[in-house]
N, CA, C and O atoms as a GROMACS GRO file, in nm:
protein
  420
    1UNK      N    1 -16.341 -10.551   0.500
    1UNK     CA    2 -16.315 -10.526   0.360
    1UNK      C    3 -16.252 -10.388   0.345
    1UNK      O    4 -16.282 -10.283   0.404
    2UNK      N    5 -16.168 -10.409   0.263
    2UNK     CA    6 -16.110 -10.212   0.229
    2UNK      C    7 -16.145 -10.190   0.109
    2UNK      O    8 -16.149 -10.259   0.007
    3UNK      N    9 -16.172 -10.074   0.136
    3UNK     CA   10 -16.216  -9.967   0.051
    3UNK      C   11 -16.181  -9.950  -0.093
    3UNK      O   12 -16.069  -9.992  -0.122
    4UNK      N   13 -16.221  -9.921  -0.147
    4UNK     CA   14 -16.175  -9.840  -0.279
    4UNK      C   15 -16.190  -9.797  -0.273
    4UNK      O   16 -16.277  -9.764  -0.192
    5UNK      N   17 -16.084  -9.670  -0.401
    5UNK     CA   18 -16.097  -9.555  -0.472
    5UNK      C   19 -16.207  -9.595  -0.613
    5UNK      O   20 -16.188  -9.684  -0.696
    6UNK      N   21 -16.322  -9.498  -0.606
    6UNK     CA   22 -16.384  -9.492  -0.774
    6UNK      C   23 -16.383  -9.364  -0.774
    6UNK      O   24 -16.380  -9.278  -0.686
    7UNK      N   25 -16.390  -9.363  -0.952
    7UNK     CA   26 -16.414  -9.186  -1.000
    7UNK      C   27 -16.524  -9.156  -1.022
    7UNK      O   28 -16.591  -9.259  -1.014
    8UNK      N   29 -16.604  -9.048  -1.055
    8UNK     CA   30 -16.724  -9.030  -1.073
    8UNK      C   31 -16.678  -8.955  -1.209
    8UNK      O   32 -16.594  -8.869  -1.183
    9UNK      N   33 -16.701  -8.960  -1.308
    9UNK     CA   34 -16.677  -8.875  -1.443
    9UNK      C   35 -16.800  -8.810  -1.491
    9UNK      O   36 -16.894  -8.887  -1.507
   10UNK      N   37 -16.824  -8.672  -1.522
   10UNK     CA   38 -16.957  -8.625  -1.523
   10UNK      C   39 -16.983  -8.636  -1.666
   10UNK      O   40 -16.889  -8.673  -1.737
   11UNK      N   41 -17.113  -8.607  -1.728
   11UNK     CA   42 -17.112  -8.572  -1.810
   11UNK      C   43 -17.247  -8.489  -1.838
   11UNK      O   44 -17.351  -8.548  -1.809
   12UNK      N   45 -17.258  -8.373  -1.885
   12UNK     CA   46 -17.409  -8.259  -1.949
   12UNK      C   47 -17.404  -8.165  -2.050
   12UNK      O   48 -17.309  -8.090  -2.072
   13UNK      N   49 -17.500  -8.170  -2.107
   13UNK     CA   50 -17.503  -8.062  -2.204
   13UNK      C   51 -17.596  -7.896  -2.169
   13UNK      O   52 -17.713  -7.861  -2.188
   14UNK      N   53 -17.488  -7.835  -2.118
   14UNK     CA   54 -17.520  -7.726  -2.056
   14UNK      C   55 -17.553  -7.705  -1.919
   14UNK      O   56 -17.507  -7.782  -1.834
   15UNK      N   57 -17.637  -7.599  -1.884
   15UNK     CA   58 -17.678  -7.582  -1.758
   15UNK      C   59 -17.821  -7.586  -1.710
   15UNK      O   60 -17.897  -7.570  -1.806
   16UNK      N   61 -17.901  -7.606  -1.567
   16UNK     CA   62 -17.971  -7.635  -1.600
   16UNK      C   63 -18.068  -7.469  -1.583
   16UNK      O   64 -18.032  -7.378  -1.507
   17UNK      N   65 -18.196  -7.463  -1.677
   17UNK     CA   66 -18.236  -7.287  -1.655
   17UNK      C   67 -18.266  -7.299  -1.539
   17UNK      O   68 -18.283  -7.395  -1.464
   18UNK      N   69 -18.274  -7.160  -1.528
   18UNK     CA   70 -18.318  -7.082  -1.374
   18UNK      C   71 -18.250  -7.087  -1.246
   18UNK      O   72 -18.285  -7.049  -1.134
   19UNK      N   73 -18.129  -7.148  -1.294
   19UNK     CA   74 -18.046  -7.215  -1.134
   19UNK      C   75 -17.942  -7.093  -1.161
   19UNK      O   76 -17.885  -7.082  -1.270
   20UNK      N   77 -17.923  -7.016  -1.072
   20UNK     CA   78 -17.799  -6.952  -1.004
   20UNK      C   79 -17.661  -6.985  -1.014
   20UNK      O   80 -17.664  -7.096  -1.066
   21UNK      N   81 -17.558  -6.959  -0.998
   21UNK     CA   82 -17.459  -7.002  -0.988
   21UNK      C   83 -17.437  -7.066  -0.840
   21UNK      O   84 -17.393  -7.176  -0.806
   22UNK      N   85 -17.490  -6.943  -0.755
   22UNK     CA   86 -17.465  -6.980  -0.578
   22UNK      C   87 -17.531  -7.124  -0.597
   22UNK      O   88 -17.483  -7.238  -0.590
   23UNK      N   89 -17.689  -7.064  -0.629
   23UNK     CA   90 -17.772  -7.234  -0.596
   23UNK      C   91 -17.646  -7.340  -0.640
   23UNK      O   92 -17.579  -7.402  -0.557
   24UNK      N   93 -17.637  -7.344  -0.723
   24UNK     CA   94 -17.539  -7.469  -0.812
   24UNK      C   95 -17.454  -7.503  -0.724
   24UNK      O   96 -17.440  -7.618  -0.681
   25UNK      N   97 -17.384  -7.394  -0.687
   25UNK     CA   98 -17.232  -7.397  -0.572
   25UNK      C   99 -17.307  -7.528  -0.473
   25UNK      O  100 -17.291  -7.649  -0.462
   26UNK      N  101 -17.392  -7.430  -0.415
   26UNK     CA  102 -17.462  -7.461  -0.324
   26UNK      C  103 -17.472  -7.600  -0.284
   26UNK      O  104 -17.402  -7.658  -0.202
   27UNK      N  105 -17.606  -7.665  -0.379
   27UNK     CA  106 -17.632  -7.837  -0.446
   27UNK      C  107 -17.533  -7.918  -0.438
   27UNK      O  108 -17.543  -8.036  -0.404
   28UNK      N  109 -17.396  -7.842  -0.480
   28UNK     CA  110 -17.252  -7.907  -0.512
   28UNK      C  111 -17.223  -7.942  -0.353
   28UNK      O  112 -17.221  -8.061  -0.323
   29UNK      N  113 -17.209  -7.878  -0.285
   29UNK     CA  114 -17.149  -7.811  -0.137
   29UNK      C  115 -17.203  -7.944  -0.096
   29UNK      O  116 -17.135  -8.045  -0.082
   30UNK      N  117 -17.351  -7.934  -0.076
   30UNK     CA  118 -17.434  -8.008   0.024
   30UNK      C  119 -17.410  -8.167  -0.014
   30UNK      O  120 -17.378  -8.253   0.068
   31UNK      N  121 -17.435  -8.194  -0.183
   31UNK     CA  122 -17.354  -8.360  -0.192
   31UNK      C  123 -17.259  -8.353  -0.160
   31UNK      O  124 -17.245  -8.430  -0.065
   32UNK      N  125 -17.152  -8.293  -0.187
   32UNK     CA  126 -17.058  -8.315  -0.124
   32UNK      C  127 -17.005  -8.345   0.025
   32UNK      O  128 -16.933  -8.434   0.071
   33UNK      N  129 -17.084  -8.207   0.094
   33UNK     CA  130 -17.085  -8.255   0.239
   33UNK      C  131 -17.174  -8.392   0.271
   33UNK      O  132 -17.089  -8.470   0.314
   34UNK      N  133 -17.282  -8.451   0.272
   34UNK     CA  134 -17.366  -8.561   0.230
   34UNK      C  135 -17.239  -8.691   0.217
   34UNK      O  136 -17.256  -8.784   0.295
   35UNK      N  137 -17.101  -8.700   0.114
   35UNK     CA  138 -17.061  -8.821   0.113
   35UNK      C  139 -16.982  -8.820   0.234
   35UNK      O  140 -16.917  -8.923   0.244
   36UNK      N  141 -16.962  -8.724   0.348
   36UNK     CA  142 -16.882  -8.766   0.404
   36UNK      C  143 -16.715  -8.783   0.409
   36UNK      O  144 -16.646  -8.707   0.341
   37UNK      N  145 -16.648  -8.896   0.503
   37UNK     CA  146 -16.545  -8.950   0.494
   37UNK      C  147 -16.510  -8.984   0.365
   37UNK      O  148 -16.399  -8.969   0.314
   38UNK      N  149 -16.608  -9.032   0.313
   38UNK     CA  150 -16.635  -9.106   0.170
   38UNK      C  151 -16.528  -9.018   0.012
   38UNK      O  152 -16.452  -9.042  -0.082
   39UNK      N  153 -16.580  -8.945   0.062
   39UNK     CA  154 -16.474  -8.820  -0.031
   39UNK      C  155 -16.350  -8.823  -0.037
   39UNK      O  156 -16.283  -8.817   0.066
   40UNK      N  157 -16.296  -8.833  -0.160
   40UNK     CA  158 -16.131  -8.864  -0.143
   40UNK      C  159 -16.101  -8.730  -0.183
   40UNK      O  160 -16.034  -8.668  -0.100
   41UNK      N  161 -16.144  -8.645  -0.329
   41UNK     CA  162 -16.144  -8.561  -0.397
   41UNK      C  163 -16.215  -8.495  -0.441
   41UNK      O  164 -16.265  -8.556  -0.536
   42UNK      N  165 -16.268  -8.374  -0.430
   42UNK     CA  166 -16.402  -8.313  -0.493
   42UNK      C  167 -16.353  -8.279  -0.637
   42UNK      O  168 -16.402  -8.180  -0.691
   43UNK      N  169 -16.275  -8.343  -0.694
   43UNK     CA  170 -16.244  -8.275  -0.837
   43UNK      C  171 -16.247  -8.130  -0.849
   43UNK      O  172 -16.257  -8.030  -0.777
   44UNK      N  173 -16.228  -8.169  -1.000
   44UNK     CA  174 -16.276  -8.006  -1.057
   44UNK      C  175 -16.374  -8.019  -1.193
   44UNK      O  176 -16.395  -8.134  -1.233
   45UNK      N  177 -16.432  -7.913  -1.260
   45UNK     CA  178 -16.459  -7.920  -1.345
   45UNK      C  179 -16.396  -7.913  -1.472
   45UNK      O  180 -16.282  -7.868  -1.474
   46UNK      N  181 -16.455  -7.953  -1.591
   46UNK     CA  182 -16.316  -7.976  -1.713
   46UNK      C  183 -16.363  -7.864  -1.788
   46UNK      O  184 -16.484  -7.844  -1.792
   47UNK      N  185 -16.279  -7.782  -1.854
   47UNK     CA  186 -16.321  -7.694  -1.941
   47UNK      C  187 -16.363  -7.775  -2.118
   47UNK      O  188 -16.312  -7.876  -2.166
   48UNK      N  189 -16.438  -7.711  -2.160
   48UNK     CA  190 -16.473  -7.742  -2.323
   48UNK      C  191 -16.348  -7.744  -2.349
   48UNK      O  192 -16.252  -7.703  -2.284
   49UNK      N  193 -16.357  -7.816  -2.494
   49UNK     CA  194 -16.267  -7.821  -2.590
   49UNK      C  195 -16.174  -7.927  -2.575
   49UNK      O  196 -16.060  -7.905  -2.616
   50UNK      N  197 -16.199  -8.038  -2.525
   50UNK     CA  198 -16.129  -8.104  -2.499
   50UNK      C  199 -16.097  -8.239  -2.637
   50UNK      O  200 -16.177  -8.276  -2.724
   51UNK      N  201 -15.971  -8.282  -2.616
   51UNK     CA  202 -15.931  -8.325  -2.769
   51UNK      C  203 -15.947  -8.480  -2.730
   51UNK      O  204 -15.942  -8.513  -2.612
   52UNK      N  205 -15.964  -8.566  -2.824
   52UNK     CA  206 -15.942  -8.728  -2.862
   52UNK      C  207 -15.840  -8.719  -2.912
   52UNK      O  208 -15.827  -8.632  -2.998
   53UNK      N  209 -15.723  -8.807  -2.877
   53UNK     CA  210 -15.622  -8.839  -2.949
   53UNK      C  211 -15.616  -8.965  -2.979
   53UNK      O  212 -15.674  -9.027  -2.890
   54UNK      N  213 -15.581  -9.025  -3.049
   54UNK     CA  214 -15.627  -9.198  -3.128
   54UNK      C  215 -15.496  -9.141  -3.241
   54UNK      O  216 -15.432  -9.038  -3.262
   55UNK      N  217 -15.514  -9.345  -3.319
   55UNK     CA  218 -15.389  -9.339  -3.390
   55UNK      C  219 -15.418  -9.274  -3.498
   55UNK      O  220 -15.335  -9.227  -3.576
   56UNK      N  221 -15.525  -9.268  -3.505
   56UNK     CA  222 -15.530  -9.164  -3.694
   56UNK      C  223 -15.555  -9.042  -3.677
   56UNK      O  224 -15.613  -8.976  -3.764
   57UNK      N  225 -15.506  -8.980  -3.538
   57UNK     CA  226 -15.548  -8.817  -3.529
   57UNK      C  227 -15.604  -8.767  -3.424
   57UNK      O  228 -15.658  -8.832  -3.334
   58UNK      N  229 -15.591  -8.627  -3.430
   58UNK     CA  230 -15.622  -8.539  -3.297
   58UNK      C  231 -15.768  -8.531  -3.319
   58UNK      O  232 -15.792  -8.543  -3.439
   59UNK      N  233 -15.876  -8.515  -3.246
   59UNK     CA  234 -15.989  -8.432  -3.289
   59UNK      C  235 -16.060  -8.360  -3.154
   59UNK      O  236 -16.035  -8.390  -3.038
   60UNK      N  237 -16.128  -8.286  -3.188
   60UNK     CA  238 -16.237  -8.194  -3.068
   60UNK      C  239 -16.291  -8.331  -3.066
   60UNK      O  240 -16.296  -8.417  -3.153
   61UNK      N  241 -16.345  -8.329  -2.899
   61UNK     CA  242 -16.416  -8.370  -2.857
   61UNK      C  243 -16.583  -8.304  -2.872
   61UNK      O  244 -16.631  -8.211  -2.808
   62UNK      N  245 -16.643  -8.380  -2.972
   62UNK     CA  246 -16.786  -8.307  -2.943
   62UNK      C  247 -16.923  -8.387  -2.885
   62UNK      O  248 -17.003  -8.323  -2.816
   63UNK      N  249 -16.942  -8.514  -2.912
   63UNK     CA  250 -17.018  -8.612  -2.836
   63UNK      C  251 -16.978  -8.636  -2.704
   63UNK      O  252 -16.868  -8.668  -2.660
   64UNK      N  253 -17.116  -8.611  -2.633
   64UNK     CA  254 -17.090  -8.652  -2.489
   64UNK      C  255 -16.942  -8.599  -2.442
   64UNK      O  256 -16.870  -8.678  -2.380
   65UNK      N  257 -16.899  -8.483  -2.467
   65UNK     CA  258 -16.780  -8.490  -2.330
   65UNK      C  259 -16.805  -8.510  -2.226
   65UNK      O  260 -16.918  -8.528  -2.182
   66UNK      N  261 -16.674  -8.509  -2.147
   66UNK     CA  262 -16.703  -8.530  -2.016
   66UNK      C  263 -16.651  -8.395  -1.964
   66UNK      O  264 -16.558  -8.328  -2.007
   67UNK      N  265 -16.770  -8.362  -1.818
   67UNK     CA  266 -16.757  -8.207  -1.753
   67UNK      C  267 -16.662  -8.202  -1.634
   67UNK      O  268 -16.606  -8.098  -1.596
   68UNK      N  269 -16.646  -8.326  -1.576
   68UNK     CA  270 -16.565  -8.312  -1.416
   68UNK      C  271 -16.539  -8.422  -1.385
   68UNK      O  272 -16.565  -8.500  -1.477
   69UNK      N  273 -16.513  -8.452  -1.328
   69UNK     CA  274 -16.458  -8.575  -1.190
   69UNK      C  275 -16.491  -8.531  -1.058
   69UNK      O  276 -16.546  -8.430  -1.015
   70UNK      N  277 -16.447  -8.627  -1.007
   70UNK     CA  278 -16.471  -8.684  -0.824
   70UNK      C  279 -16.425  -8.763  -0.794
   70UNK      O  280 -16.441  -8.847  -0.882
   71UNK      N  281 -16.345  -8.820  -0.684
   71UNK     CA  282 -16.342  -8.947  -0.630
   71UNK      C  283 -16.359  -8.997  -0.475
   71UNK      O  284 -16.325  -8.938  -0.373
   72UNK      N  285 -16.408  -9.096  -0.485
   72UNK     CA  286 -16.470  -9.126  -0.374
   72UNK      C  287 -16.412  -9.285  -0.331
   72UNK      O  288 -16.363  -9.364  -0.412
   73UNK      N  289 -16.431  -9.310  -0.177
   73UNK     CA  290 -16.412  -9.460  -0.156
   73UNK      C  291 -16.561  -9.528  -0.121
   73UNK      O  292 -16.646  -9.490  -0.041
   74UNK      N  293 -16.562  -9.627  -0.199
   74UNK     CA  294 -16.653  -9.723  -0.158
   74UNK      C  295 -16.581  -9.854  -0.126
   74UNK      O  296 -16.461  -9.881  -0.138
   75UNK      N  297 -16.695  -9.940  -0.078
   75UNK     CA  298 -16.656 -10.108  -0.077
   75UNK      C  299 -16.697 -10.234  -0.193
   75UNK      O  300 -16.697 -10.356  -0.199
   76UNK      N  301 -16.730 -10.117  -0.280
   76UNK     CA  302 -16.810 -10.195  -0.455
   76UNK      C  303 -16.856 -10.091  -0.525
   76UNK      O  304 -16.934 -10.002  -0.490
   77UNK      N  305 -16.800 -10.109  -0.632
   77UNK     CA  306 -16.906 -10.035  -0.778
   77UNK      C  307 -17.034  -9.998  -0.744
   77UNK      O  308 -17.084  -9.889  -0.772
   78UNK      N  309 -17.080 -10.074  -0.692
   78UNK     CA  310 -17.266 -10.075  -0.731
   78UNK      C  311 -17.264  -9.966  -0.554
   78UNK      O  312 -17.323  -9.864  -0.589
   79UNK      N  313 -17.234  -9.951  -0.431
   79UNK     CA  314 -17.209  -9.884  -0.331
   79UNK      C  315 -17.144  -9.738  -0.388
   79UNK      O  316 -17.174  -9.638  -0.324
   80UNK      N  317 -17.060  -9.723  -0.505
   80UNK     CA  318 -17.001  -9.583  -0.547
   80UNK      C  319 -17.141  -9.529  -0.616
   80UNK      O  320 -17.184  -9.418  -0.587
   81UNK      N  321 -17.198  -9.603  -0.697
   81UNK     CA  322 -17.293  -9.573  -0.780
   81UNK      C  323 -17.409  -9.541  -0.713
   81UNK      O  324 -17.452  -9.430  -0.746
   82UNK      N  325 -17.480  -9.602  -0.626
   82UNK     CA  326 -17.601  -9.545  -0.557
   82UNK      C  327 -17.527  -9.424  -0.475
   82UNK      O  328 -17.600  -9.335  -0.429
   83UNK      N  329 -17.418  -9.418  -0.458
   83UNK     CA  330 -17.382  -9.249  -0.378
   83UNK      C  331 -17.369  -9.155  -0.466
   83UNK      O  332 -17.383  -9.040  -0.424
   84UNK      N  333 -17.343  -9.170  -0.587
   84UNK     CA  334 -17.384  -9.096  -0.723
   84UNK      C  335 -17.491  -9.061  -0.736
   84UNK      O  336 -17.506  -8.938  -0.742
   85UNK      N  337 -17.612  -9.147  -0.746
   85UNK     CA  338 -17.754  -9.123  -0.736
   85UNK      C  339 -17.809  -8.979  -0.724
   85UNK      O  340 -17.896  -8.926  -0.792
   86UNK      N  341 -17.701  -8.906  -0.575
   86UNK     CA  342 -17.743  -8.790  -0.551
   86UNK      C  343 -17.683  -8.641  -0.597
   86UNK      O  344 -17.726  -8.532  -0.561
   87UNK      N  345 -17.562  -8.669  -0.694
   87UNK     CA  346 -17.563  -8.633  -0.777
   87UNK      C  347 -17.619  -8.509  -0.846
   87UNK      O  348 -17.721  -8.523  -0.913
   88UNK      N  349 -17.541  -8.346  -0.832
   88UNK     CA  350 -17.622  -8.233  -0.887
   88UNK      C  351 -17.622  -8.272  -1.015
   88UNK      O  352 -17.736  -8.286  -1.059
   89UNK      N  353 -17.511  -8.300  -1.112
   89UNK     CA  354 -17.518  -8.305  -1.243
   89UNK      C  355 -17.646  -8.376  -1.300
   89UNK      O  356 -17.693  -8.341  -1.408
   90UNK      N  357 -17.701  -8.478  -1.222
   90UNK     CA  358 -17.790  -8.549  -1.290
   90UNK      C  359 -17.917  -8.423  -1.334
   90UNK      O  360 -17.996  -8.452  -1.424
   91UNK      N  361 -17.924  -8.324  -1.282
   91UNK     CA  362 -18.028  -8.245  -1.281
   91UNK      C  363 -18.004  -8.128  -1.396
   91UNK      O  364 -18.078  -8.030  -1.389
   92UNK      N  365 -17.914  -8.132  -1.493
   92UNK     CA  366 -17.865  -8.065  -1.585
   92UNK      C  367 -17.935  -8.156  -1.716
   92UNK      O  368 -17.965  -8.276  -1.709
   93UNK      N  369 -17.948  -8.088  -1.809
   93UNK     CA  370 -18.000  -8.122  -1.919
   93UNK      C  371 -17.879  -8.241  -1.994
   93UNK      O  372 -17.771  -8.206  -2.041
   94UNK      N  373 -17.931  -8.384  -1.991
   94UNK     CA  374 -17.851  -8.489  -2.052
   94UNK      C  375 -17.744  -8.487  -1.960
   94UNK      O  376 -17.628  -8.478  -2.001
   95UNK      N  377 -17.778  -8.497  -1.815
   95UNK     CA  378 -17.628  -8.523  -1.732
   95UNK      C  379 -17.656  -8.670  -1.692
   95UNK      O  380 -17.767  -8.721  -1.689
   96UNK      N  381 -17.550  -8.724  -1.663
   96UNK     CA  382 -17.537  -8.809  -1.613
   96UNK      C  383 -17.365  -8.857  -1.567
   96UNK      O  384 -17.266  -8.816  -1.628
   97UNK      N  385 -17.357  -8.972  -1.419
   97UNK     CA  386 -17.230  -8.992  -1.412
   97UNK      C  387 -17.171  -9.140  -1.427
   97UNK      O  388 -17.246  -9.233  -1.398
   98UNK      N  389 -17.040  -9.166  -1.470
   98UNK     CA  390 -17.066  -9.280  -1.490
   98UNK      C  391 -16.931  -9.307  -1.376
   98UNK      O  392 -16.854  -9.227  -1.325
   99UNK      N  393 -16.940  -9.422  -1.364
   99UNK     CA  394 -16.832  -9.490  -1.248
   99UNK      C  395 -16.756  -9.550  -1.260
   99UNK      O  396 -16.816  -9.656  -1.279
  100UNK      N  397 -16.671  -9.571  -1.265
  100UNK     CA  398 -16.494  -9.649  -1.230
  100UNK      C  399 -16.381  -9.709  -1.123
  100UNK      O  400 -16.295  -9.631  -1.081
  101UNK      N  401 -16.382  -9.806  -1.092
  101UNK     CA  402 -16.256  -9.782  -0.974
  101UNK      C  403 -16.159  -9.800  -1.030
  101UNK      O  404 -16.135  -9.865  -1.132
  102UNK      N  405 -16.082  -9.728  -0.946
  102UNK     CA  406 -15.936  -9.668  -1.010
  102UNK      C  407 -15.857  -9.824  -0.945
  102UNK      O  408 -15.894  -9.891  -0.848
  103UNK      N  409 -15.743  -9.846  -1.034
  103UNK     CA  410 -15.611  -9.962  -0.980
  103UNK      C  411 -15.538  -9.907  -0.934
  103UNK      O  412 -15.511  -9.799  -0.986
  104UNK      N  413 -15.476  -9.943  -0.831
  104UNK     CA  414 -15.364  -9.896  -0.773
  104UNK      C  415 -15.224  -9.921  -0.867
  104UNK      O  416 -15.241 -10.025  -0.931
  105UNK      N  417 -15.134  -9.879  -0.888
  105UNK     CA  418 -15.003  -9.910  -0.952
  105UNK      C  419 -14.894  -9.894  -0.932
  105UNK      O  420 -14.810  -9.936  -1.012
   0.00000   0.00000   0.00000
């Protein structure tokens, strides 16, 4: 079977207390090293302020944005998603990631 590409799209509201920046780096580093081959892209993180555009208008994004991306190969959704599991964001106040595979085009 081949692989896919899925994204990991983050999402939290804030940071979590008492964690460091290094620690954070850190957490980040180690899932990351953890997926392996598996890693297509370590993303980046998204800055605030990010806009909705739709047909009746621009607006701030203020519900649930989303903080970053990732992408990774699995062989199924539900295989991208338990490698999510481990996941620093989940440990941030209201984080969570949600999953996608990308189409080729």
């Amino acid at each position: 079977m081949r692989m896919k590409n899925y994204v990991f799209i983050y999402y939290n509201n804030g940071t979590q207390e008492g964690v460091s920046a290094e620690a954070s780096k850190a957490a980040w580093g180690a899932w990351f090293g953890g997926l392996g081959e598996n890693l297509v892209d370590a993303g980046n993180p998204f800055n605030g302020g990010g806009k909705a555009v739709e047909k009746s208008g621009i607006a701030t994004i203020e519900n649930c944005p989303a903080t970053g991306y990732t992408i990774v190969k699995a062989n199924s959704v539900e295989e991208a998603a338990e490698m999510a599991k481990g996941c620093p964001v989940l440990d941030e106040p209201e984080g969570a990631v949600r999953v996608y595979e990308t189409l080729p085009m």
